[in-house]
ROROLO-291999 format. One record per residue (C-alpha): residue in one letter; y, z, x. Coordinates in pm, whole numbers, plus 50000, padded with zeros to 5 digits. Example, Ala and Ser with C-alpha at 12.3 -4.5 7.8 and 13.67 -1.06 7.14 Angstrom:
residues 2
A495505078051230 S498945071451367 
***
This chain:
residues 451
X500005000050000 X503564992950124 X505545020350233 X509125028750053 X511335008250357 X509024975950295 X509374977949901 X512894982149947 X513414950550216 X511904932349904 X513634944449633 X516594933849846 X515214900349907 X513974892949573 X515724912149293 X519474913549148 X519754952149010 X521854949948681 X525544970648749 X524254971949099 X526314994249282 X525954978249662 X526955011249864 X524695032649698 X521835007349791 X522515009850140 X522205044250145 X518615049850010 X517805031649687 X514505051449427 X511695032449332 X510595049449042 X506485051048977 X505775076748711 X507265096148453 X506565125348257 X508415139647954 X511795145448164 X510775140748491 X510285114948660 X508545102349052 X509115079049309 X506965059949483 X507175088649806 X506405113549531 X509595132949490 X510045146149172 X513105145648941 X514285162848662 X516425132148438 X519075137548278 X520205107648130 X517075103247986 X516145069548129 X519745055748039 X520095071947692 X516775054647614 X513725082147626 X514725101247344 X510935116447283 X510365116647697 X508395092447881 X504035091847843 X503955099947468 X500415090747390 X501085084647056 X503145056147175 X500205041747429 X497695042847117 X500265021446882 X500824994547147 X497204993347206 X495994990546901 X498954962446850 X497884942847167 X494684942947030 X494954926746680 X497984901646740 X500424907347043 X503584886546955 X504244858246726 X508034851846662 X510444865746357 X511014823846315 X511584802946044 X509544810545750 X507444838845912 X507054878345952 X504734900446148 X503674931645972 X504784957846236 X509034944146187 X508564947245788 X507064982545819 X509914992146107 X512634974545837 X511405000445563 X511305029545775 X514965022445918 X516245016745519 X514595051545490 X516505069945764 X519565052845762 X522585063145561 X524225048945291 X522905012745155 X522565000845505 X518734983945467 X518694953345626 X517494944345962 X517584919646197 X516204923846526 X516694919046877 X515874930447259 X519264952247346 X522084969947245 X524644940247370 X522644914647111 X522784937746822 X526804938146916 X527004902246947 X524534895846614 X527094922646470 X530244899246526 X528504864946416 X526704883746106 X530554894046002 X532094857046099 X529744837645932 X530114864745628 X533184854045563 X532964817045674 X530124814645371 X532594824345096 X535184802245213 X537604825545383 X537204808345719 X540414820245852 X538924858745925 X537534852046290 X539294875846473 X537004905746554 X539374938246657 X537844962746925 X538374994047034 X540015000547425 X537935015947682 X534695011447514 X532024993647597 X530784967947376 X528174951247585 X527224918547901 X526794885747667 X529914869447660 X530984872847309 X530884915947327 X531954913747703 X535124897147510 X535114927947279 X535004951547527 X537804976347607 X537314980848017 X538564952748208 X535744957548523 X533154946448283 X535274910148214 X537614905448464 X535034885448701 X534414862448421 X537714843448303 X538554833648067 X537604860047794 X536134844047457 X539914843047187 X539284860146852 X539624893946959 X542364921746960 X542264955147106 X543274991746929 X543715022947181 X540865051147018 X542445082146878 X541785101647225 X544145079247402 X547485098347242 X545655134647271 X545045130147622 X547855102547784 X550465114647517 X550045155847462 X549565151347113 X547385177646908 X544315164046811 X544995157346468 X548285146546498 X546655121546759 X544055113646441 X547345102146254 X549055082346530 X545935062746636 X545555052346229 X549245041446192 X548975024346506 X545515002246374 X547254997446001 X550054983046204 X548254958646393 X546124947346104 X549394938145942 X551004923246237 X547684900946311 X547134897845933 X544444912745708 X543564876045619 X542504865545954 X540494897146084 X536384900646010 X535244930446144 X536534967446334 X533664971646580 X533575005546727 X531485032046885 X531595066646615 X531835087446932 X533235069547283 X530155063347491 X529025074847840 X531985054448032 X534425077547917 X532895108247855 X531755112947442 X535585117347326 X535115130646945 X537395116646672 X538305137746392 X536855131646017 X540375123145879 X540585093246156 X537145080546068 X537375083445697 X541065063945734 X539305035045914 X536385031445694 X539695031645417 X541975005645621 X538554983545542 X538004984645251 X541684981745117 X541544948345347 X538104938045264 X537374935345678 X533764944045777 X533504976645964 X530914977646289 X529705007846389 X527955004346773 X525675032046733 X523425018447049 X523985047347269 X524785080746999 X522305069146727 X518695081246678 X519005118446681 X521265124047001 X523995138746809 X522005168246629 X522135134446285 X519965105546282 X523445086946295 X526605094946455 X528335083846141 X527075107445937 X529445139646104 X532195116845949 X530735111345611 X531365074445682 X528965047545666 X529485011645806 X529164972245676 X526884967046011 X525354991146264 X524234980746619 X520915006346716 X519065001447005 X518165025247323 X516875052747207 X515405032646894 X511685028447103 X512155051447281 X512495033047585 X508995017947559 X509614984847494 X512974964847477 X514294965247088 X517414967046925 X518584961346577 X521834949346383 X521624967346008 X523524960945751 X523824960545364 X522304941745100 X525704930144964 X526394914845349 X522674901545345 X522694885845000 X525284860845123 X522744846945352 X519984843745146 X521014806244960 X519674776045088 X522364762145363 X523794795145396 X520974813645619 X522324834445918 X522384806346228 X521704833646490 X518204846346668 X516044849846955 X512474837447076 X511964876147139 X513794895046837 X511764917746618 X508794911446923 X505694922846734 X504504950146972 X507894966747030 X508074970746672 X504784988946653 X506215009046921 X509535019546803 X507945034446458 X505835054046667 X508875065446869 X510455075046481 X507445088946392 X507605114846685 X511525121646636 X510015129946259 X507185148546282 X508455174246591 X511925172746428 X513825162746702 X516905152146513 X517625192546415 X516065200546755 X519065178746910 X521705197746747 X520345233246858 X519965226147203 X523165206347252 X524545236547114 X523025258847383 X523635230547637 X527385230547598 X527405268047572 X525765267747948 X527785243548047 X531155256947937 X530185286348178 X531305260448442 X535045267148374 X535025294848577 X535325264548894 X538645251848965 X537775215148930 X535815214148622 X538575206148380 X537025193548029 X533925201247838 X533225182047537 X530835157247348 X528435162347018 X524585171246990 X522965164947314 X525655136147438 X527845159547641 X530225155347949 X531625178448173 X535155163648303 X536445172448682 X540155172548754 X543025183548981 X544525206048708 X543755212948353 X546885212248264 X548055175248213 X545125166348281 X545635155348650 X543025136048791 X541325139049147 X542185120449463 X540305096049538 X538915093549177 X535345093349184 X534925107949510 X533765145049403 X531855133249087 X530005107049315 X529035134149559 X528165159649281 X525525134549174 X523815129749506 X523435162749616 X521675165349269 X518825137649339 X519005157849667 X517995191749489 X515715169949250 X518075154848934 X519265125248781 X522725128248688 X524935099048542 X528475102248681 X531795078048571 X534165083948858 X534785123948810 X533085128548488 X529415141448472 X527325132148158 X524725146048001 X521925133147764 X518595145847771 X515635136547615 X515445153147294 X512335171547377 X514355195947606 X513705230847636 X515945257247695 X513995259848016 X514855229348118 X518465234348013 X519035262648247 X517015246448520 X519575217048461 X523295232748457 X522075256848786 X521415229948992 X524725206348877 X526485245048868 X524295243449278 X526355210749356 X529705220749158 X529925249949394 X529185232149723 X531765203849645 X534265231649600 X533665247649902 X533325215350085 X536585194549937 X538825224750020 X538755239249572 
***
């Protein structure tokens, strides 16, 4: 067998990591061999403790037998035939009745993909062609929300709100506008939070106007910001006024619910701490569990209905959507999240998470704790007041995060802010074992950086 230096040469030579990050390669990259419920080995047999749960995807943990057994027994009666034309497989139609079931609200129909950034993109055309189909072919423009990520294809790299994702790629697909989330004036501006709520709303009324209700589709948006800025929480009033500024306008409202749906936030959806429910939701991640790649776009029967005429079917799929075996998996993956229920589980133990991890104040340089459920972020800065940011950003929260896969732990950092999102199997053993080892590297970067 090849030792780790010979796998590495190549993986070097022969493989393009996605959002490679070249420096850290040089250093020492993991090959990853086995995994475990959290943990996870390489292939010198170091083991590690993950955090991130396999990029927000191994919601139940990683080895589930229950999982193994439905893809076997999948494999062996029919392995894949396409979602195509004028034909079904029997695992998507049972996976389409048990998301109806869980999901909230009328939101029952499914179409599926392989990832999060195709349910965002099948999100977009579902809500174009919507309106194109009743004749009011002027509402293209899709409206997204800054500093979010949307996803890689370029239609959602167009609707997403962080220029390093698109800027390489010129020019950016036209037909989309950009709205600054509700954070944005609590943090850059000093506002209270729910005077921030009531700013960010005027601010999206006002540019629906100015663009004009007539020519906008769809408000995509993630419920809760995602991982690249650290699981900012809106309030209820803001959500409840966009899910209004809708329907008043008759423009389709998006929900990206790839990264905080499927338990993470202590619901099954994100949505649901807003009492708000969306035209079209984008699932994915954490919807098999990381097993096999699946993702879904769900919407209503009253958006689904207008594609159901001859001439007027949704012009939009993939040889792989809906693959036959990853559906098979991903009900198993529900089926776990039901039967141990994982979604209440979520909510207990981010509760005891954030507890732990508000015990981190006590360091001068941890400035912000915040996030929902088990999607939690821990925020390092100059000052708390004004929130001042370190210099060189990203220099501390990149070195926090090695010395944890030094001491044995995966842990996701954006520049200076740590993120959390275990598996929702976690135990409050694990939690502890967790927060002392980042609370381990907090301390040292203190001591070393001079804090």
């Amino acid at each position: 067998m090849r030792n780790h230096d010979e796998l590495v040469e190549a993986a070097r030579r022969h493989v393009l990591l996605h959002f490679a990050v070249n420096e850290d390669i040089e250093q020492r990259p993991k090959i990853f061999v086995r995994g475990d419920g959290m943990y996870l080995w390489d292939d010198e047999g170091n083991k590690y403790l993950d955090t991130f749960a396999s990029l927000l995807t191994t919601v139940c943990g990683h080895h589930r037998p229950e999982v193994h057994e439905a893809v076997q027994k999948q494999m062996e009666q029919l392995e894949f035939f396409p979602n195509y034309h004028d034909c079904y497989n029997m695992p998507s139609i049972e996976l389409a009745e048990k998301i109806a079931e869980v999901m909230p609200g009328d939101l029952s129909v499914s179409f599926f993909v392989c990832g999060g950034s195709e349910a965002n993109e099948s999100a977009m055309k579902m809500a174009r062609q919507y309106f194109w189909e009743q004749g009011q072919r002027s509402r293209t423009m899709i409206l997204a929300k800054r500093f979010s990520y949307t996803g890689a294809t370029m239609g959602t790299m167009s609707a997403t709100g962080i220029p390093w994702f698109w800027e390489t790629f010129p020019p950016r697909m036209p037909g989309y506008g950009f709205f600054n989330p509700e954070w944005f004036y609590h943090r850059e501006h000093g506002l209270e939070p729910q005077e921030a709520a009531r700013v960010a709303l005027k601010d999206l009324t006002e540019m629906v106007e100015f663009e004009g209700p007539e020519s906008v589709a769809a408000i995509i948006m993630d419920p809760v910001s995602g991982s690249n800025t650290g699981y900012w929480v809106p309030t209820a009033e803001y959500m409840q006024g966009v899910r209004k500024l809708c329907d008043k306008h008759g423009i389709l409202l998006i929900f990206d619910e790839v990264q905080v749906g499927f338990g993470k936030t202590g619901k099954w959806f994100c949505c649901e701490h807003f009492d708000v429910v969306p035209d079209i939701m984008a699932v994915g991640k954490g919807f098999s569990g990381g097993y096999l790649p699946l993702s879904a776009t769900v919407t209503t029967q009253k958006v689904a209905e207008v594609f159901s005429k001859p001439g007027s079917e949704f012009r939009h799929g993939f040889t792989f959507g809906g693959h036959t075996t990853a559906c098979a998996a991903a009900l198993a993956n529900i089926g776990i999240i039901e039967r141990e229920n994982l979604v209440a589980r979520a909510g207990e133990m981010g509760a005891y998470l954030r507890g732990r991890l508000e015990e981190l104040y006590k360091y001068p340089i941890v400035g912000h704790v915040r996030g929902i459920g088990l999607l939690l972020a821990v925020e390092l800065l100059e000052s708390k007041d004004g929130w001042k940011k370190l210099e060189p950003e990203g220099r501390i929260g990149s070195w926090v995060r090695d010395r944890c896969y030094e001491l044995g732990m995966i842990l996701r950092n954006n520049e200076d802010i740590l993120v959390f999102a275990p598996s929702l199997t976690i135990t409050k053993d694990e939690v502890d074992y967790m927060v002392g080892l980042t609370e381990q590297a907090i301390a040292e970067a203190c001591e070393k950086f001079g804090y």
